[in-house]
VOGU-3710 file (C-alpha; in Angstrom, 3 decimals, decimal comma):
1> xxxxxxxxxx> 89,141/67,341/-8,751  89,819/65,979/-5,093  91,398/62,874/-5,064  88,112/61,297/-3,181  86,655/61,884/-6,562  89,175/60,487/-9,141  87,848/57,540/-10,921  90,252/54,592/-10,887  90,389/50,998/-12,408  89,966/49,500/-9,276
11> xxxxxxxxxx> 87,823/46,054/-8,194  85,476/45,950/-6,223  85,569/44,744/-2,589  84,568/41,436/-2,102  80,446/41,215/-0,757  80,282/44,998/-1,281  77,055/44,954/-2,632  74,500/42,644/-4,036  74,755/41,559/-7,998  71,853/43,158/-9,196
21> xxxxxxxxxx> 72,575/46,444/-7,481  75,134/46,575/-9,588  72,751/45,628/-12,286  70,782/48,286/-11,643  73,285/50,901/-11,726  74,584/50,023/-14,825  71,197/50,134/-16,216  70,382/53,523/-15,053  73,700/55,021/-15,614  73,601/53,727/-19,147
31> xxxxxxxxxx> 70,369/55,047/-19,813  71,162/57,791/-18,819  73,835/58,389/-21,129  72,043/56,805/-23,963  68,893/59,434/-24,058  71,048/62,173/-23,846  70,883/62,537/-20,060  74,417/62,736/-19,585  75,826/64,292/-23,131  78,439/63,672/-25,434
41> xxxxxxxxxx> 81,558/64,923/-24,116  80,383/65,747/-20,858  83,214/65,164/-17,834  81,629/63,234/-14,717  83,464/62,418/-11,268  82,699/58,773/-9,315  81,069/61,179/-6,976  78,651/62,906/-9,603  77,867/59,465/-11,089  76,599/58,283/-7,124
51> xxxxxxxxxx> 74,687/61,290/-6,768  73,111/61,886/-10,243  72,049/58,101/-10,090  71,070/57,965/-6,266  73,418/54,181/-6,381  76,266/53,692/-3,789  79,714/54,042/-4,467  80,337/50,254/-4,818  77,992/49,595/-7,486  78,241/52,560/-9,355
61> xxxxxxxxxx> 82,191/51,855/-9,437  81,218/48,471/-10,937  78,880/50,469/-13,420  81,826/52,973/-14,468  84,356/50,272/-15,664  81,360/48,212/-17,687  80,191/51,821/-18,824  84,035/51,938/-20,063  84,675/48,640/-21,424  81,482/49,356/-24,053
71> xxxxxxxxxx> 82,608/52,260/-25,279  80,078/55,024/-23,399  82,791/55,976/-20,952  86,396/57,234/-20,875  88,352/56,826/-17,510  91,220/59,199/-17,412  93,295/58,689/-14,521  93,397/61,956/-11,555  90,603/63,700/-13,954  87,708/61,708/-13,671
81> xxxxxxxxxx> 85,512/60,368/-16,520  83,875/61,908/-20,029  80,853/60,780/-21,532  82,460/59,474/-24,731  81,860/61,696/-27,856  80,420/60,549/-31,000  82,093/59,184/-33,251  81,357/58,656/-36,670  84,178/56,608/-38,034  83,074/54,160/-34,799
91> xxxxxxxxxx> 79,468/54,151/-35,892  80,452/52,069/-39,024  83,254/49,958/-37,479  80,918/48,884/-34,757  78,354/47,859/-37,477  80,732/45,742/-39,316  80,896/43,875/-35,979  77,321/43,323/-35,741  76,828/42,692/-39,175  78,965/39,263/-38,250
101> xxxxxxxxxx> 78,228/38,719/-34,668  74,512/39,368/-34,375  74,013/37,071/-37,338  75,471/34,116/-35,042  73,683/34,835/-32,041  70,642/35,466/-33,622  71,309/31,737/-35,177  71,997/30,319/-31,874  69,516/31,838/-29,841  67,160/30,280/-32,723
111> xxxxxxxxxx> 68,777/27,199/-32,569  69,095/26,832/-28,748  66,746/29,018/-27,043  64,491/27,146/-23,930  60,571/27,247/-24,856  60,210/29,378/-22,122  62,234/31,811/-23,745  60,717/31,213/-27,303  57,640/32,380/-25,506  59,033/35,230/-24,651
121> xxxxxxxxxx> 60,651/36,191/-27,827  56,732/35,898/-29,009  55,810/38,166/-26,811  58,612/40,586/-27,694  58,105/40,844/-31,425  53,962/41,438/-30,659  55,588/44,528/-28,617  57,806/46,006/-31,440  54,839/45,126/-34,189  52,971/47,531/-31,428
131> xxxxxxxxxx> 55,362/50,348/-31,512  55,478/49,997/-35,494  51,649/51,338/-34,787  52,310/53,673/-31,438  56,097/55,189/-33,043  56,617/55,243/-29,013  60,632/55,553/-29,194  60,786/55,061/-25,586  58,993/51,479/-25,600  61,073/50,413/-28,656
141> xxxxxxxxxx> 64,404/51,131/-26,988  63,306/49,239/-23,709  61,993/46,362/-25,798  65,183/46,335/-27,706  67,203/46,320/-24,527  65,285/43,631/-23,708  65,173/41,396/-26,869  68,937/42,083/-26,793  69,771/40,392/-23,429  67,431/37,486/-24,192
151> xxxxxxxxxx> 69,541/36,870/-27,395  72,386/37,121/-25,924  71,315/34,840/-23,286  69,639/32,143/-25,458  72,551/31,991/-27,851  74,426/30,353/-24,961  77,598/31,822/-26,506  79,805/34,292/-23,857  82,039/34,885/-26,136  79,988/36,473/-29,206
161> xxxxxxxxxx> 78,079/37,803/-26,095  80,889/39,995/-24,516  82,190/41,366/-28,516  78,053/41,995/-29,411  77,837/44,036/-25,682  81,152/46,160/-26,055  78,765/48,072/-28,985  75,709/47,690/-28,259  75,407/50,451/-26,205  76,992/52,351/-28,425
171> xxxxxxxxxx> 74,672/51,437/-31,233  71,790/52,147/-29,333  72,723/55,532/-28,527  73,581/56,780/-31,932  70,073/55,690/-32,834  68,286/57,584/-29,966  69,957/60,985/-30,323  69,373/61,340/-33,609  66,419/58,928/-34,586  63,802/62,226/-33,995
181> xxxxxxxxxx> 65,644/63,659/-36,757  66,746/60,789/-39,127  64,939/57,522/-38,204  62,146/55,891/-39,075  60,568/54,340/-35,643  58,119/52,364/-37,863  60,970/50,054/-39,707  63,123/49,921/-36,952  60,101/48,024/-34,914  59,338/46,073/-37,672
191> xxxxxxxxxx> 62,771/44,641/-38,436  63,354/44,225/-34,958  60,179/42,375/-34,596  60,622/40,077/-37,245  63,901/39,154/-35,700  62,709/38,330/-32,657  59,742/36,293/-34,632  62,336/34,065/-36,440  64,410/33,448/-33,147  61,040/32,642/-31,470
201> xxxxxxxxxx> 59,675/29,749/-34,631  63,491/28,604/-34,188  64,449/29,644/-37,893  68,331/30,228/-38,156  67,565/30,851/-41,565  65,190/33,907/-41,123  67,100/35,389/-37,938  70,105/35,473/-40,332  68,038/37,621/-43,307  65,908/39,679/-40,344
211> xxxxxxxxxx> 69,419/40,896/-38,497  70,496/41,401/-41,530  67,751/43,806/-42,507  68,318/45,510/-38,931  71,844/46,419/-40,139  70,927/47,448/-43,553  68,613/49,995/-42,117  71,183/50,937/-39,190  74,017/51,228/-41,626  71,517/53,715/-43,784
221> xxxxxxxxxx> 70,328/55,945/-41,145  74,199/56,423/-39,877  74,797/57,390/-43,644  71,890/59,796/-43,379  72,829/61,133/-40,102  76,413/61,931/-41,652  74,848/63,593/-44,826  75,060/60,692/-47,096  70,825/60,556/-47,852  71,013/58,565/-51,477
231> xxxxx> 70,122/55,368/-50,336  68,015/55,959/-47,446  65,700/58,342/-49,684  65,494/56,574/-53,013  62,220/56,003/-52,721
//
């Protein structure tokens, strides 16, 4: 690979670009990688990454190393990049994380979150209960991008923040991929929803059982897409 093309852990320059164009490139890149677009193992160059996303260089540089700090990208120094593989032992590691860390911002965002914002979370769970009718896969995982940046935001808590976002992505990729196969779109929405419902009424209570619900299912679809199917298909 020429060296023009070697991805390196580099800052930016200083009023290179705008904020949310850097925003914006980590959005697309990373969904992008999340439906598949860019696959599992796959090796990428900073080059390929501006071109495939039609971002300049200075945001999509700032995309790579967020891309890398969650977990969807490797940096390898005079190589380039690779789409990380999946990883099943990571699946359920992750999940103990959000089995502790979602539970407190879902509690904090219920506990702190602006009526504004409880508005919004309203408006959220009415969209999953929709999708729990439509099984549109595509809405859901926008909505749950979505719900997932107002929690983290309402929580008012960087800290859980930054641990909950260095999986997320991850999370929400293992669930697209394989969710055609494995999932259920219809109790995914509706555990989602009634998440956002709780955070919205302001009951820390009922965020705590509804994210705990989420990672139930999560943790039994991961077990199904492995080949464990006992608990998933008891009934």
């Amino acid at each position: 690979m020429p060296a023009g093309n070697e991805i390196r852990n580099i800052p930016d320059a200083p009023m290179q670009e705008a904020p949310h164009l850097k925003d914006e490139a980590f959005r697309d890149l990373e969904r992008m990688i999340v439906y598949g677009q860019l696959e599992p193992g796959h090796w990428v160059s900073e080059t390929d990454l501006v071109e495939i996303s039609g971002h300049t260089r200075a945001p999509v540089r700032s995309a790579i190393q967020r891309l890398a700090d969650g977990g969807l990208l490797k940096i390898v120094p005079r190589r380039g990049a690779q789409i990380c593989p999946i990883d099943y032992t990571e699946q359920f590691r992750l999940l103990e994380l959000r089995r502790v860390v979602e539970v407190l911002v879902a509690r904090s965002a219920a506990k702190r979150a602006t009526l504004p914002q409880r508005e919004k979370f309203r408006q959220i769970s009415k969209g999953f209960r929709e999708v729990a009718v439509t099984r549109d896969q595509k809405i859901m995982t926008e909505l749950d991008s979505e719900c997932f940046s107002l929690l983290t935001l309402a929580s008012d808590n960087r800290f859980a923040a930054r641990a909950l976002t260095s999986v997320k992505g991850l999370s929400r990729r293992f669930w697209v991929l394989n969710q055609e196969r494995h999932g259920d779109v219809v109790r995914m929405a509706e555990a989602h929803a009634a998440v956002a419902e709780a955070v919205s009424e302001g009951d820390e209570a009922a965020a705590e059982r509804a994210v705990c619900a989420v990672i139930d299912y999560v943790e039994e679809f991961t077990l199904e897409v492995v080949g464990f199917s006992r608990t998933i298909n008891a009934s």
